[in-house]
N, C-alpha and C positions, 0 to 999 in steps of 0.2 A: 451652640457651636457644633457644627457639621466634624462629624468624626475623621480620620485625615488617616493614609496608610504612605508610608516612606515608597515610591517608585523610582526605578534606575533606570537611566536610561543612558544608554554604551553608544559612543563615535568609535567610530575603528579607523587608524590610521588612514583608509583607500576615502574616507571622507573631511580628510583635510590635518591632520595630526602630520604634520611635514615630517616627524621623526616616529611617525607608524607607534608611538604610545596608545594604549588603549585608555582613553577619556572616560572617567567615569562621572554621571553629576546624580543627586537627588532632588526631589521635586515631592510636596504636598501635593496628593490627589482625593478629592471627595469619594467619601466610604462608598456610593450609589456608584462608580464608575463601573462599566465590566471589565472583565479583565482575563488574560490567558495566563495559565501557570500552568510551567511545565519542570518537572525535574531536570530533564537536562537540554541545552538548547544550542546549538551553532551555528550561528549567525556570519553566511560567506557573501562579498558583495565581490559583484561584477560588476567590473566599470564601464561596459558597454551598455550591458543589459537590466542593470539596477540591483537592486540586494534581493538576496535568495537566502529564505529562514526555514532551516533543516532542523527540525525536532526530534528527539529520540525521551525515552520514558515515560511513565508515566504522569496524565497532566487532564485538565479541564480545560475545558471551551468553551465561555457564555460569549454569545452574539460575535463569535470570528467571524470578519468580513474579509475576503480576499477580493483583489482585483488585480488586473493583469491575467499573468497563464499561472495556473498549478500544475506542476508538474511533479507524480510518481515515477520514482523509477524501477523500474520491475525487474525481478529477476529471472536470467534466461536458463533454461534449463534444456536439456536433448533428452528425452523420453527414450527409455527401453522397454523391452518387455518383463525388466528384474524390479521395475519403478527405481522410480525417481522422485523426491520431495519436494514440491513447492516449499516454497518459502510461507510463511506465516509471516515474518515481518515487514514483508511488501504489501503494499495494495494489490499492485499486478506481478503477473508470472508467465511469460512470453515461452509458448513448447515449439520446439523445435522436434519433429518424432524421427528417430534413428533409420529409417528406409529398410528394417529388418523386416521376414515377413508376418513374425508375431504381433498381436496388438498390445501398442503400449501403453506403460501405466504413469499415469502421475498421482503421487497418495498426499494425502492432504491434512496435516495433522488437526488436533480439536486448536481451536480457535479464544478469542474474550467474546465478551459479550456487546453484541453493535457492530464487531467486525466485518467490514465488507474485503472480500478477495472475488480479483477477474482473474478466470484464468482463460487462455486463446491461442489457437497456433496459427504462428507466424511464418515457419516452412515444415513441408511434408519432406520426409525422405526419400520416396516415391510417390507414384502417383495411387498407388495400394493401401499405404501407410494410414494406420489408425490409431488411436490412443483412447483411453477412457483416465476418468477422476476418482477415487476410492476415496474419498474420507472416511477418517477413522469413527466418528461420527458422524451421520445422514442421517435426515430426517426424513428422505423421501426414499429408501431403499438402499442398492448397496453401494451403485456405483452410478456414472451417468457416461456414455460412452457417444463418441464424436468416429463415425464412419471414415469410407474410403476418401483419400485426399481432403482431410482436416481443413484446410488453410483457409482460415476466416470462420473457425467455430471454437466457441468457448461459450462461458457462463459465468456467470455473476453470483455468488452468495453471500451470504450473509449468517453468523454465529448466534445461537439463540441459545443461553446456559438450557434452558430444559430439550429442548429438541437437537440440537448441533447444529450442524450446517444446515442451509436452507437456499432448496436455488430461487433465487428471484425474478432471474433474468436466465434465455436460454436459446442462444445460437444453433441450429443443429445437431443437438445430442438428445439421446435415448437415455430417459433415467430406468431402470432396475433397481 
């Protein structure tokens, strides 16, 4: 006899619950099935555009198949020259540089392990305006710095426990 794990599986009222109750049923699934688990999970459906599954905590991933769009939503930040912190719990990080005439900074804190972060800007203050990345751990030096009129350069890393950040990808910027 094939080993068997209790799975749930949630209707939310926007799929047919006329009184918006949330439906719970269980179902016998074979032990060999994959499977996502995540500690916490929020499941929002739009009725136009179909259901959107936003995950937060810690979780595993054997064989997720997405189809459709994924979409990150990144967070916007405006660069100074005092810095300013990316987010760590984004994928991406949209700079915006303040039009000061110092070059600005965005710092990047240490990271998990696998983590991929894009960071890129999306408007210049002026057409002078610069910005660089400092993570707090780099593997390739101290900083990586994006020249006059920014817009449309950034970089892709990746968190590596022994080395820290690590660029993999690399728009227009000078690493140091």
């Amino acid at each position: 006899m094939a080993q068997t794990r209790q799975a749930m599986s949630m209707a939310l009222g926007a799929l047919g619950d006329p009184d918006g109750e949330l439906l719970i049923t269980t179902q016998a699934v074979p032990a060999t099935t994959k499977r996502v688990a995540l500690a916490q999970a929020i499941v929002s459906i739009d009725e136009d555009t179909g259901a959107l599954l936003c995950a937060s905590g810690d979780g595993t991933f054997e064989d997720l198949t997405v189809t459709g769009t994924l979409v990150a939503t990144p967070d916007e930040i405006t660069a100074t020259a005092t810095g300013v912190a990316a987010s760590i719990a984004t994928l991406n990080t949209e700079v915006t540089t303040d039009g000061g005439a110092a070059e600005d900074e965005v710092t990047l804190a240490d990271g998990t392990s696998g983590q991929i972060k894009n960071i890129y800007c999306v408007a210049a203050g002026n057409a002078g305006d610069s910005y660089k990345i400092t993570p707090a751990t780099f593997a390739q030096g101290t900083k990586i710095t994006f020249g006059a009129d920014p817009t449309g350069k950034g970089c892709t890393l990746v968190w590596a426990d022994s080395e820290g950040w690590i660029i993999v990808g690399n728009n227009g910027g000078t690493i140091a």
